[in-house]
Residue, then its C-alpha position, 0 to 999 in steps of 0.5 A: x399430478x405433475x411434479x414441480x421441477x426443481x429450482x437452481x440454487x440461487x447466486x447472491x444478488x451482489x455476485x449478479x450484480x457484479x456480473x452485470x456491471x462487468x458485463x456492460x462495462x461499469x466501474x464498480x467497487x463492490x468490494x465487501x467492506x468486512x472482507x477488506x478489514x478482515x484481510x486487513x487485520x490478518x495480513x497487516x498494513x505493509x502487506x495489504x497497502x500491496x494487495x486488495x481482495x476482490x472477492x469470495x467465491x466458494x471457499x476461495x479468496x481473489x486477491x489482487x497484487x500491486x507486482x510480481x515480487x508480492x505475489x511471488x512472496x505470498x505464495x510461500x505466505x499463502x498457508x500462514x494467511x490462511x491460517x490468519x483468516x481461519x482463525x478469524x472467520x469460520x474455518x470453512x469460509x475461506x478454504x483456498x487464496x488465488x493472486x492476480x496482478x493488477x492495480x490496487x485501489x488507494x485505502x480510504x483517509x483514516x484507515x490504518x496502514x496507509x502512509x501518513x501525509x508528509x510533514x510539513x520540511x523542516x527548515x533548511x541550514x545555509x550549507x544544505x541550500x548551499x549545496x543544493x544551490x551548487x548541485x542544481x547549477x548544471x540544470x537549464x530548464x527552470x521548471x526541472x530545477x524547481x522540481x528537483x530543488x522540492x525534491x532535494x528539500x523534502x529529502x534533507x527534510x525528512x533526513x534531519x526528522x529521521x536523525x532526531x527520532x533516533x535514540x542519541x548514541x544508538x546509531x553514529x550520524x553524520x551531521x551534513x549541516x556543518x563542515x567536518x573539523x578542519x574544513x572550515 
């Protein structure tokens, strides 16, 4: 009687597909969620706005980096993560990270770390549309000049939110709605 031979050890079904999709050319975001949440939760939401992991390959995480600055620093953060990720997973699951530079997909609505909407601008004061008025004159072209005057408007905004979240008396401030004394 003949012997069977013996099988190769089988490649998930999502590792194949991947390779097929690569192969032809087709977008694919196949990304394990539970992976991304877990990176998420032990990286935190500064550092993974910059990265995303790709996938898990025999112990070693891919990740991908938005710039060379980020990799260069999760290098000397590499054995803290993994630490992080030990913790959180089996201690064997995820032996070793390897970073990439590339783009890095926009999170979802309603995922924690991504950058809240800009509000709403606050209402500017006549001397701040004054001074706007005045920095804007030297600009010829009319759709540069709404550009730049959305720009000035939602940075005096976001200003003048930022200087009433401040506790009073913690940080000095200036105030650039009103002329200093003796100017007026």
């Amino acid at each position: 009687m003949r012997r069977r031979a013996r099988q190769p050890k089988l490649d998930p079904l999502g590792e194949v597909l991947q390779k097929i999709l690569k192969k032809r050319n087709i977008p694919h975001t196949a990304t394990d969620r539970r992976l991304t949440d877990l990176w998420r939760r032990a990286v935190g939401p500064q550092i993974a706005l910059q990265t995303h992991p790709e996938t898990l390959k025999r112990g070693t995480l891919y990740v991908r980096v938005s710039a060379p600055v980020w990799m260069h620093q999760l290098q000397f953060l590499k054995e803290e993560i993994l630490a992080r990720l030990g913790e959180m997973t089996d201690a064997d699951s995820i032996r070793s990270l390897k970073f990439s530079i590339g783009e890095i997909p926009s999170p979802p609505a309603g995922t924690p770390g991504r950058p809240a909407a800009d509000p709403a601008p606050a209402p500017l004061s006549g001397r701040d549309r004054e001074v706007m008025r005045k920095s804007l004159e030297a600009v010829r072209d009319p759709e540069l000049k709404e550009i730049m005057e959305r720009v000035m408007t939602r940075e005096i905004s976001r200003r003048r939110q930022r200087e009433k979240r401040r506790a009073p008396g913690r940080y000095p401030t200036a105030d650039l709605s009103t002329p200093p004394p003796g100017r007026r």
